[in-house]
N, C-alpha and C positions, 0 to 999 in steps of 0.2 A: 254289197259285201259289208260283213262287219266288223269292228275294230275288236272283237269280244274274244276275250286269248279262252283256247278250249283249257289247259291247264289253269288251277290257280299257283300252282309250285310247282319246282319242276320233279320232286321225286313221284307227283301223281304220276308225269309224263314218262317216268321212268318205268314205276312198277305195272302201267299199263302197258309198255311196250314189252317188259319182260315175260308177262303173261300172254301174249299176241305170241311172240318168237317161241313161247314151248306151247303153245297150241297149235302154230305151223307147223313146230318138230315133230309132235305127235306124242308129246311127253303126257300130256293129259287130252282129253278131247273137249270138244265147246260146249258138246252138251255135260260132261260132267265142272266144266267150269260154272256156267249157269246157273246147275242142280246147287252148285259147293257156296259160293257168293248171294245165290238166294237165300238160304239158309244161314247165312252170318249175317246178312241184313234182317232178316226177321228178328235172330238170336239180339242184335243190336239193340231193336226197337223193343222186344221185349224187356228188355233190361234198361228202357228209357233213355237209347243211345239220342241225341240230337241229330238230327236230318241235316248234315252239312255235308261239304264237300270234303274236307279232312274225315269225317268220320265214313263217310262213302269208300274214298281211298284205304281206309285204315282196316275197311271190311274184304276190297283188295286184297291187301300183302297177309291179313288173314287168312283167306279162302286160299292164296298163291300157297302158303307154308302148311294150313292144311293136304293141299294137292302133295306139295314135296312130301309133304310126309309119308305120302302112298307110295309115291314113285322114286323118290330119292332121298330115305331120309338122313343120308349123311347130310346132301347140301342144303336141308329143310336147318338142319341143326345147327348148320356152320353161320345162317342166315340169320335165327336165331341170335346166334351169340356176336355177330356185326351188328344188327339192330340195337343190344344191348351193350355194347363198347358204346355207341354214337350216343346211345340215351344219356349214359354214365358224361360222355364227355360234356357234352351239351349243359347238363343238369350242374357240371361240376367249371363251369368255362364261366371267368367273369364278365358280365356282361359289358357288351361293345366288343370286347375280345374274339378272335378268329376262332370256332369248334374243332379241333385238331382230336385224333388220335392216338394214341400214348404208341 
């Protein structure tokens, strides 16, 4: 056994479980998750993205909000605009300080 954590952070562990639970719901299917995440990692590397694990995840919650945006996109939109609160807060929180939400 290895000591080796599958996550490096936990929102990877988050937005892969999110995407798991609407692929069980049937909200999108696996193979157009595949098709949708192949093609943001390409899009990535063509635009010189870095092969990291943040940037891996970050082709995730892209291809996720892609997807919503077919099938939901109120809550593609509302997601959207939570990602963009937490950026704002983060970006605007002095550091050592807690990231809180207005």
């Amino acid at each position: 056994m290895t000591d080796a954590v599958a996550f490096q952070k936990p929102w990877h562990a988050q937005v892969s479980a999110i995407v798991h639970a609407l692929t069980e719901a049937g909200t999108f299917s696996a193979a157009d998750w595949s098709q949708t995440l192949g093609a943001e990692r390409a899009h990535q590397q063509d635009h010189g993205a870095p092969d990291t694990a943040d940037s891996y995840f970050i082709a995730v919650l892209d291809s996720l909000l892609t997807l919503l945006d077919r099938t939901d996109p109120a809550l593609a939109a509302d997601l959207r605009e939570t990602t963009e609160a937490w950026r704002t807060a983060y970006l605007t929180t002095p550091h050592g300080q807690p990231v809180e939400l207005a």
